[in-house]
KOLKEDREN-894575 format. One record per residue (C-alpha): x, z, y; residue number from 1. Coordinates in Angstrom, 1 decimal, padded with zeros to 4 digits. Layout:
BEGIN
c1:c3:c2:nr
X:Z:Y:NUM
...
***
This chain:
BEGIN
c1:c3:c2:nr
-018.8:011.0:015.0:1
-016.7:008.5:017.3:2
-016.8:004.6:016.6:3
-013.7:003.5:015.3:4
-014.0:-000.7:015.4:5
-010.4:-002.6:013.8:6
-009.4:-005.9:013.8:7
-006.7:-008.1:012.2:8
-005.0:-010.1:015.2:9
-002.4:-011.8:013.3:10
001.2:-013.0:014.6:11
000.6:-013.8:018.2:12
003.1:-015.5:020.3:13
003.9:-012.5:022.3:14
004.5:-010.4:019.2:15
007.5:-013.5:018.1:16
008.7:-013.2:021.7:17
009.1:-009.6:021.1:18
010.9:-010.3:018.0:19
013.9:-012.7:019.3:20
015.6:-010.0:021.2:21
015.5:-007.5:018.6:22
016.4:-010.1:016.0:23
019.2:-011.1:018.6:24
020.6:-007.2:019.0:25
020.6:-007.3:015.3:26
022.5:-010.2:014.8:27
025.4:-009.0:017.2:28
025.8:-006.0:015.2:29
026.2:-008.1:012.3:30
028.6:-010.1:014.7:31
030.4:-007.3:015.6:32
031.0:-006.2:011.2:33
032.2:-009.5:011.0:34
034.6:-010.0:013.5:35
036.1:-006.2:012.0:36
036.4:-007.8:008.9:37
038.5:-010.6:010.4:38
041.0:-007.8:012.5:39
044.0:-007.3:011.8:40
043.7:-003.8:009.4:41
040.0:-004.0:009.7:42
037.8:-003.7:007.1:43
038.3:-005.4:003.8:44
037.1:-008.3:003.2:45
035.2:-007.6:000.0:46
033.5:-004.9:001.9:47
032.6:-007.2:005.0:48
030.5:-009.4:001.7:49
028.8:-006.0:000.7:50
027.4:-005.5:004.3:51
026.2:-009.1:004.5:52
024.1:-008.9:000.8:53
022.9:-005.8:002.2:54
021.6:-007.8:005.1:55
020.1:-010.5:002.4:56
018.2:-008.4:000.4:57
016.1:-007.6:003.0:58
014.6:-011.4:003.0:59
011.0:-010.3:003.4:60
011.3:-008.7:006.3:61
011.1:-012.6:008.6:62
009.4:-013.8:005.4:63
006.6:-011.6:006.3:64
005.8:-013.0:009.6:65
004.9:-016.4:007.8:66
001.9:-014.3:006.2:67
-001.7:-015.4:007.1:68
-005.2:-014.5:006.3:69
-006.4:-016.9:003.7:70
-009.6:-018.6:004.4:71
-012.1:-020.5:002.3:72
-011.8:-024.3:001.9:73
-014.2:-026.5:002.7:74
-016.9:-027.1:000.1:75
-016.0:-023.7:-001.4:76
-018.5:-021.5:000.3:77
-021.2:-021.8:-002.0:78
-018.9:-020.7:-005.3:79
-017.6:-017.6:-003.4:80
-020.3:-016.8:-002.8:81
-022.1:-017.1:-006.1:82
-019.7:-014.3:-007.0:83
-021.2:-011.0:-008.5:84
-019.6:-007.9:-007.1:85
-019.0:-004.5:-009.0:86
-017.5:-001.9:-006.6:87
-016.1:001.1:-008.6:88
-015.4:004.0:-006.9:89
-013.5:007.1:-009.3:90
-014.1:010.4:-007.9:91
-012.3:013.9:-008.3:92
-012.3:016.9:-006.0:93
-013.2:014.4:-003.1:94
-014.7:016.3:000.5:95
-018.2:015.4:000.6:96
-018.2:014.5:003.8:97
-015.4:011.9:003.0:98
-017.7:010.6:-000.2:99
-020.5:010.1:002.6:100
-018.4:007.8:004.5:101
-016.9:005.8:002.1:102
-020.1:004.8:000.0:103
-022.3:004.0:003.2:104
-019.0:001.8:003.9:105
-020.2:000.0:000.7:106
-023.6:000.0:001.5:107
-023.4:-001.9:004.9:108
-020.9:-004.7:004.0:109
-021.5:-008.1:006.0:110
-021.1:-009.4:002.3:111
-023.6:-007.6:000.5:112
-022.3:-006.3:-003.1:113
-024.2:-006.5:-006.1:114
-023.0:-002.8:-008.6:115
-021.8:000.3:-006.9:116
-020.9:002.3:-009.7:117
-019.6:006.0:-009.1:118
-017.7:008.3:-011.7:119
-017.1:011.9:-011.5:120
-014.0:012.6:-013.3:121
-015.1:016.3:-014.0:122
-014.6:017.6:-010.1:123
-014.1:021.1:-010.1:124
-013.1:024.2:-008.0:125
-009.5:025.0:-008.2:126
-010.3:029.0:-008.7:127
-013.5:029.4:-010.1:128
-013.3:026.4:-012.4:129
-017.0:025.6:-011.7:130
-018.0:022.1:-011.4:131
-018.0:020.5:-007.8:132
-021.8:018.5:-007.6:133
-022.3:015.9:-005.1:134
-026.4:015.9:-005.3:135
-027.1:015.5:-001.6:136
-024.3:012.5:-001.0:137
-026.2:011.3:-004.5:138
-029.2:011.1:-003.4:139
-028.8:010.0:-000.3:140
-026.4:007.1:-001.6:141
-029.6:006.0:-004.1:142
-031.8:005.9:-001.7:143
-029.6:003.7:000.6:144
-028.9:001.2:-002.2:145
-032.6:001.0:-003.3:146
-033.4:000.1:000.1:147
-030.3:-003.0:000.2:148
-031.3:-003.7:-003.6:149
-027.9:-002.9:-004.5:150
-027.6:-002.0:-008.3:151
-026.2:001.9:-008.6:152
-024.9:003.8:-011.5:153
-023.4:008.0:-011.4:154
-021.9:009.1:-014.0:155
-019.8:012.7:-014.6:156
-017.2:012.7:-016.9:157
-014.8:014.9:-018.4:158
-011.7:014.8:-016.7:159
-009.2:012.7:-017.8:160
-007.7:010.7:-014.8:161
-008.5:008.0:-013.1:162
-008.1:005.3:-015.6:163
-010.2:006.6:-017.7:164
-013.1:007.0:-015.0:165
-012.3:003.5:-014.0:166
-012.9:002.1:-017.3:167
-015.7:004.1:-018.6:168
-018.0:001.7:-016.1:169
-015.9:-001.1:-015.9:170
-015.1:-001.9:-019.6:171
-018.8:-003.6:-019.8:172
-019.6:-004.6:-016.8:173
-020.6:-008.3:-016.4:174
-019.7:-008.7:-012.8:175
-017.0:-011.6:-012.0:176
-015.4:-009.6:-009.6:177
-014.3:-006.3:-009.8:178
-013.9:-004.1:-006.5:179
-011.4:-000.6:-006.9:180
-012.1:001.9:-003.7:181
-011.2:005.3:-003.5:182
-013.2:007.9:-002.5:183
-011.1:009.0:000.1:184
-011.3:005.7:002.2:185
-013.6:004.3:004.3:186
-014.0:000.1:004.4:187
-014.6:-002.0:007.5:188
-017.7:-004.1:007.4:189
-016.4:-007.0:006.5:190
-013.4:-006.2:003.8:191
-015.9:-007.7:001.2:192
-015.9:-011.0:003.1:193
-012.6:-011.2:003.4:194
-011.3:-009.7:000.4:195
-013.2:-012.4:-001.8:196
-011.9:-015.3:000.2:197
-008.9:-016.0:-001.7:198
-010.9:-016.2:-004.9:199
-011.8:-019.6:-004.0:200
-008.5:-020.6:-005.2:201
-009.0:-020.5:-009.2:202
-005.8:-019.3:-009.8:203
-006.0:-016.3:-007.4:204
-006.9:-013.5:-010.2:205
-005.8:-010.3:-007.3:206
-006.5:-009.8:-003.9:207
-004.4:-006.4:-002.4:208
-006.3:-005.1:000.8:209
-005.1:-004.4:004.4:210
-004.6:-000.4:004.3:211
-004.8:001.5:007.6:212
-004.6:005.5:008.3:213
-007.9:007.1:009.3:214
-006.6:010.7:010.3:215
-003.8:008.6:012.4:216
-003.9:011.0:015.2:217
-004.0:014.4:013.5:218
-000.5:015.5:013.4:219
002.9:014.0:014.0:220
003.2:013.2:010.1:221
000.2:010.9:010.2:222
001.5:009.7:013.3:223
005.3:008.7:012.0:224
003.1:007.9:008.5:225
001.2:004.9:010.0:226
005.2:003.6:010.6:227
005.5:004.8:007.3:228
004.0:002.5:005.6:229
004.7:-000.9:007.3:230
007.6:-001.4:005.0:231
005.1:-002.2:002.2:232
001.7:-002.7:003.6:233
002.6:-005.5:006.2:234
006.0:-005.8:005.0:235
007.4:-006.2:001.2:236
003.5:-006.7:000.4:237
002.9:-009.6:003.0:238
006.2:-011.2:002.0:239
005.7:-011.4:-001.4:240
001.7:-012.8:-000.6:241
003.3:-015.5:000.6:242
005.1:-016.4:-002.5:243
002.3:-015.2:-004.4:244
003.6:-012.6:-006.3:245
002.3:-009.2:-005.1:246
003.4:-006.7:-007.1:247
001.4:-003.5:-006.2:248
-001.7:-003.4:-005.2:249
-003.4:000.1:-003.4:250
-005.7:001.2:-004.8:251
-007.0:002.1:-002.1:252
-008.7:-001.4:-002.0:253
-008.1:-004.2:-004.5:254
-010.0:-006.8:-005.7:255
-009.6:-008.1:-009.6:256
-010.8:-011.6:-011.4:257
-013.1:-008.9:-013.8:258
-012.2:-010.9:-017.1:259
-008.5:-009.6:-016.0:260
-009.8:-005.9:-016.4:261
-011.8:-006.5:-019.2:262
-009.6:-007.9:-021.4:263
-007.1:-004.9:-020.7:264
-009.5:-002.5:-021.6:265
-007.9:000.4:-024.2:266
-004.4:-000.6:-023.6:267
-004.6:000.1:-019.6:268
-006.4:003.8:-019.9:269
-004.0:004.7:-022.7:270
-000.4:003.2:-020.9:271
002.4:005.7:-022.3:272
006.4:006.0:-021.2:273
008.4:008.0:-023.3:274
005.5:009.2:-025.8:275
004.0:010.7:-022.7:276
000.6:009.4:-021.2:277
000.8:007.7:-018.1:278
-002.4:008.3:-015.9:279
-000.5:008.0:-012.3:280
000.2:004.1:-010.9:281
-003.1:002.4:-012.0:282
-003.1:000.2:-009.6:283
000.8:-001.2:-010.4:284
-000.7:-001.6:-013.6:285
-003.8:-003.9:-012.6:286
-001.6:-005.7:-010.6:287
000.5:-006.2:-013.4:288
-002.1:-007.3:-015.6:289
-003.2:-009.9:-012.6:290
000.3:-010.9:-012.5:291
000.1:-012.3:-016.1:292
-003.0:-014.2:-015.5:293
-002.1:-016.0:-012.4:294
-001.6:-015.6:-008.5:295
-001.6:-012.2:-006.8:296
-002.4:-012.2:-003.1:297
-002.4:-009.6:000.0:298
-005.8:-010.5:002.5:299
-004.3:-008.8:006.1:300
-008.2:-009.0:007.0:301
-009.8:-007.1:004.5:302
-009.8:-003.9:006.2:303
-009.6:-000.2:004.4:304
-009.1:003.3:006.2:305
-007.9:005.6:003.9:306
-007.2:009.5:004.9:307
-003.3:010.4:004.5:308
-001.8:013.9:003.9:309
-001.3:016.1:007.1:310
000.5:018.9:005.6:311
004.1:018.2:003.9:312
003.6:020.1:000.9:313
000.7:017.8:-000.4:314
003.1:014.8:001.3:315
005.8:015.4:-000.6:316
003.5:015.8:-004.1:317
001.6:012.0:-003.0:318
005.4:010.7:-002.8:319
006.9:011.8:-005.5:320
003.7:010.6:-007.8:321
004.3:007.3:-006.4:322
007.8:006.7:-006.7:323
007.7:008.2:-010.0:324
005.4:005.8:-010.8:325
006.6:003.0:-009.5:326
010.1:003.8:-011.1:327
008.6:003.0:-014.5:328
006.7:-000.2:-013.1:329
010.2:-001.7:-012.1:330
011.0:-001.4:-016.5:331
007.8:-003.4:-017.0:332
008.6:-005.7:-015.0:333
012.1:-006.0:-015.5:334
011.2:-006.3:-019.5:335
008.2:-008.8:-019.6:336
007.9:-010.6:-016.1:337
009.9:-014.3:-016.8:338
013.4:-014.1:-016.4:339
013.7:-016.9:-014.2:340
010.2:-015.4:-012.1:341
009.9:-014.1:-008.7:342
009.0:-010.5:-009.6:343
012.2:-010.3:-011.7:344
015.0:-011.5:-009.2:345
013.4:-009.2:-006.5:346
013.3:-006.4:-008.4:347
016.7:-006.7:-009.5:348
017.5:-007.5:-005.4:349
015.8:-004.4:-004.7:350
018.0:-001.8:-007.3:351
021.1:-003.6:-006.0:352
020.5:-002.8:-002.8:353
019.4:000.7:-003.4:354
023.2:000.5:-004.9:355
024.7:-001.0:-001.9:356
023.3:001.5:000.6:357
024.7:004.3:-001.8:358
027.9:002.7:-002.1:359
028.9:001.4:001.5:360
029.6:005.0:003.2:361
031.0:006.1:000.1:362
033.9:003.2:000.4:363
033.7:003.4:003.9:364
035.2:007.2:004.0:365
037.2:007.0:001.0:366
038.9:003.7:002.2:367
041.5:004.3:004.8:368
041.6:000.7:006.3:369
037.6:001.6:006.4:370
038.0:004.7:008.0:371
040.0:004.1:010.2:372
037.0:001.6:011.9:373
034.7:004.4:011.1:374
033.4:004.9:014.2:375
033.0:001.4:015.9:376
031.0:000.4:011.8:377
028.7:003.1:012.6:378
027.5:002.1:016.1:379
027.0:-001.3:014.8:380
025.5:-000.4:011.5:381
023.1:002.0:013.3:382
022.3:-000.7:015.8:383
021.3:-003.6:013.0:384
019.6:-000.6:011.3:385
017.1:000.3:015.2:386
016.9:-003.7:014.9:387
015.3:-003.6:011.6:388
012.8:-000.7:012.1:389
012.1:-002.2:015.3:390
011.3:-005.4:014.0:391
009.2:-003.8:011.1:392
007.5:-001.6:013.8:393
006.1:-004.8:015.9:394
003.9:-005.2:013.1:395
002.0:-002.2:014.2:396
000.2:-004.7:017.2:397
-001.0:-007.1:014.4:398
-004.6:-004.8:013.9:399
-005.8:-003.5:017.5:400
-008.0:-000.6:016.5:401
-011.0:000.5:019.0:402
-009.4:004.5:018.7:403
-005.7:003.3:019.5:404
-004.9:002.2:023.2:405
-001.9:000.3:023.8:406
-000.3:004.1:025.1:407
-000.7:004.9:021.3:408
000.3:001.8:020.2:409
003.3:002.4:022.2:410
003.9:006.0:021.1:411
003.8:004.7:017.2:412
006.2:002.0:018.1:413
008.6:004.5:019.9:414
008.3:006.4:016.5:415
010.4:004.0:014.6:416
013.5:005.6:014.8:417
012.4:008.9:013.6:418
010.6:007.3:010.6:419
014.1:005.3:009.7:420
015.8:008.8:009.9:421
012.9:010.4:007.9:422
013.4:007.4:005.2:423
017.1:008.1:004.9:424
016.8:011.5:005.1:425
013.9:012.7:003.3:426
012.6:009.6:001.3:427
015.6:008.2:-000.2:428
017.2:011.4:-001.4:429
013.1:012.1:-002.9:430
012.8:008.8:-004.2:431
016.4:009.5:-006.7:432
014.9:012.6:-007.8:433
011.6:010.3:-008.6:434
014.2:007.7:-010.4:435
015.8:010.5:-012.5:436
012.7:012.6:-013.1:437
010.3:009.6:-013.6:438
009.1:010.9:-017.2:439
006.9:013.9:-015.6:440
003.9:011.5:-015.3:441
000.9:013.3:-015.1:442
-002.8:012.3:-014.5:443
-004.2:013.1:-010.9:444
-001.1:013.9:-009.7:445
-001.9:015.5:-006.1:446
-005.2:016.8:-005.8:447
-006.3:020.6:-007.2:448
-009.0:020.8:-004.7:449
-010.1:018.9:-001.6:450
-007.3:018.3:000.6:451
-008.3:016.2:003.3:452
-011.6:016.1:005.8:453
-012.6:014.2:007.9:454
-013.4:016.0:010.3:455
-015.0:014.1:013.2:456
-012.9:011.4:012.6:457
-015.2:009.0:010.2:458
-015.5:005.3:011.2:459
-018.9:004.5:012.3:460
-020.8:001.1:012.6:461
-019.5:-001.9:013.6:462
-016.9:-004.0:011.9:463
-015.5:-000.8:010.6:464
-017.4:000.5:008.4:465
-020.3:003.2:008.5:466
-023.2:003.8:010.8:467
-023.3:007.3:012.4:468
***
């Protein structure tokens, strides 16, 4: 299997260089709405102030720049790491071969855990019903730990979902830290490290890790995919780390204060919206509970592969889950985060844009004065929209990755206009179906059998995770 190495390079000069001109093409777009507001029969003026608070509400995009990887004080070393680690990794219908990977990943950490504790949440074939067994990654797995003196539990369960497999192990557990992982995702060797670095700030009681596709190069979806996702990952999420106030953690990787988890125990595995129980978005809710408590951070160098869908039926399921999900976050927080809070206000500027970009090219065709400017608002509004992605899309060159030469780097930044199209497209019109449908919660959502393997493509040694 190839070595696949990753490192977080963080906002280099060359990458803000990069920015200005694309910042500056957007800015004369937004020139160019104004000054048709100002013409004689142009567009209204009222409209010309919807444009610009469209332009507003995207605040974390330059605020995200400002994010950096937080290191630990002086002095603090020793209380870090004093820390006891319990890593829990839930696991249903899960390619062996991917289980393989992402427990050695655990096993090898430069920062040596303390619990690995494993549950089966009743795995089972999709046709014949019979239990899917995991004996040989088991056992191998045991042996491993044993060796590191590394604390192991494996427990089967019936299945339930994933909050439920989280909690039968974590509920009790002693540890001071508490590690989430899923089983499809594979850590680099030092995520521990730097994942528990922001604990040395007392008030930290989250840390969200750095997610990165593993199957990147299978297909053109996990291609457009790993463009995808830098709206939240190194976007909205970095943004709001630097206020503080991440709201969603992945589950993929996430790091809790355990007392956090604890004290939710019964209330999180048993979450219902509209008398209906709510098994999907466990990690919105951690993060919510962590929210609560204190301050919730993103660590850009705590490292997590993770395999993404590469056919579009099993895409489209993933999405909707999520949106769905997250749909019925936004009530919880708009009901109990603090009115005059962070999480509130941007959730509120987040709806009102998702209004504003419905209602623009409504007005703009039904108004004549509009449409008469039609096609000279178009040009400019596509060109601050190729601005934005484009500016989003540098963020692809802040992790240089040993399987990714600067010709892929280059093809993934190339592939930010077809992933705006695909968001305005495909997402947006799949995310108000999630808003209007978000009561069909279910529990694992996605996954009737194994949908992704790795095939060939696990990370191996080095900083990145696993040895081969």
């Amino acid at each position: 299997m190839p070595l696949i190495t990753a490192r977080y390079a963080g906002n280099t000069k060359l990458l803000v260089l990069g920015a200005l001109p694309i910042a500056g093409f957007a800015a004369w777009g937004i020139a160019h709405l104004a000054a048709l507001s100002g013409a004689v029969g142009g567009i209204p003026h009222d409209m010309s102030i919807a444009w610009l608070a469209s332009f507003l509400l995207l605040w974390w995009v330059p605020l995200a720049w400002f994010e950096r990887p937080v290191r630990i004080p002086p002095g603090r070393g020793a209380q870090v790491g004093a820390l006891r680690v319990t890593v829990q990794v839930p696991v249903y219908n899960e390619d062996p071969q991917v289980l393989r990977a992402c427990l050695r990943s655990v096993l090898t950490q430069s920062r040596r855990v303390n619990r690995v504790r494993v549950v089966d949440d009743g795995s089972a074939d999709r046709v014949s019903g019979e239990p899917i067994t995991y004996d040989d990654v088991r056992r191998e797995f045991e042996a491993q730990a044993m060796v590191r003196g590394i604390e192991t539990t494996w427990d089967r369960t019936e299945n339930r979902g994933k909050r439920f497999a989280q909690m039968h192990v974590l509920a009790d557990d002693d540890a001071d830290i508490f590690m989430t992982l899923d089983s499809d995702s594979v850590l680099d060797r030092h995520a521990v490290r730097e994942g528990l670095a922001p604990f040395a700030d007392p008030r930290v009681q989250s840390v969200a890790g750095h997610v990165l596709v593993l199957n990147r190069a299978a297909n053109l979806l996990t291609r457009m995919t790993c463009v995808l996702y830098l709206p939240f990952t190194r976007g909205l999420r970095s943004a709001q780390s630097v206020l503080r106030r991440v709201t969603i953690n992945s589950g993929t990787l996430a790091f809790y204060r355990a007392n956090v988890v604890r004290r939710c125990a019964g209330a999180y595995e048993n979450e219902h919206f509209r008398g209906r129980p709510m098994q999907m978005n466990d990690d919105s809710m951690l993060t919510f509970y962590a929210l609560l408590a204190g301050h919730t951070v993103h660590q850009p160098s705590s490292l997590v592969f993770t395999l993404v869908p590469e056919r579009l039926g099993h895409y489209a399921g993933q999405q909707l889950r999520w949106m769905r999900g997250t749909t019925v976050r936004h009530l919880w927080w708009l009901r109990y985060m603090p009115l005059t809070g962070v999480v509130f206000w941007t959730t509120v500027a987040e709806y009102l844009h998702l209004l504003l970009a419905l209602a623009i090219p409504i007005v703009l065709v039904a108004d004549p004065a509009c449409r008469a400017h039609l096609g000279e608002v178009s040009v400019a509004a596509a060109q601050i929209g190729l601005a934005m992605n484009y500016l989003m899309a540098l963020r692809l060159f802040t992790v240089r990755r040993s399987d990714e030469g600067a010709g892929a780097r280059l093809l993934a930044f190339a592939l930010a206009p077809l992933a705006s199209l695909w968001r305005l497209l495909v997402l947006r019109p799949m995310y108000l179906y999630a808003v209007l449908t978000c009561w069909r919660v279910n529990h694992w959502g996605t996954r009737g059998g194994i949908e992704v393997s790795l095939t060939g493509r696990t990370p191996a040694g080095g900083p990145a995770g696993v040895p081969s």
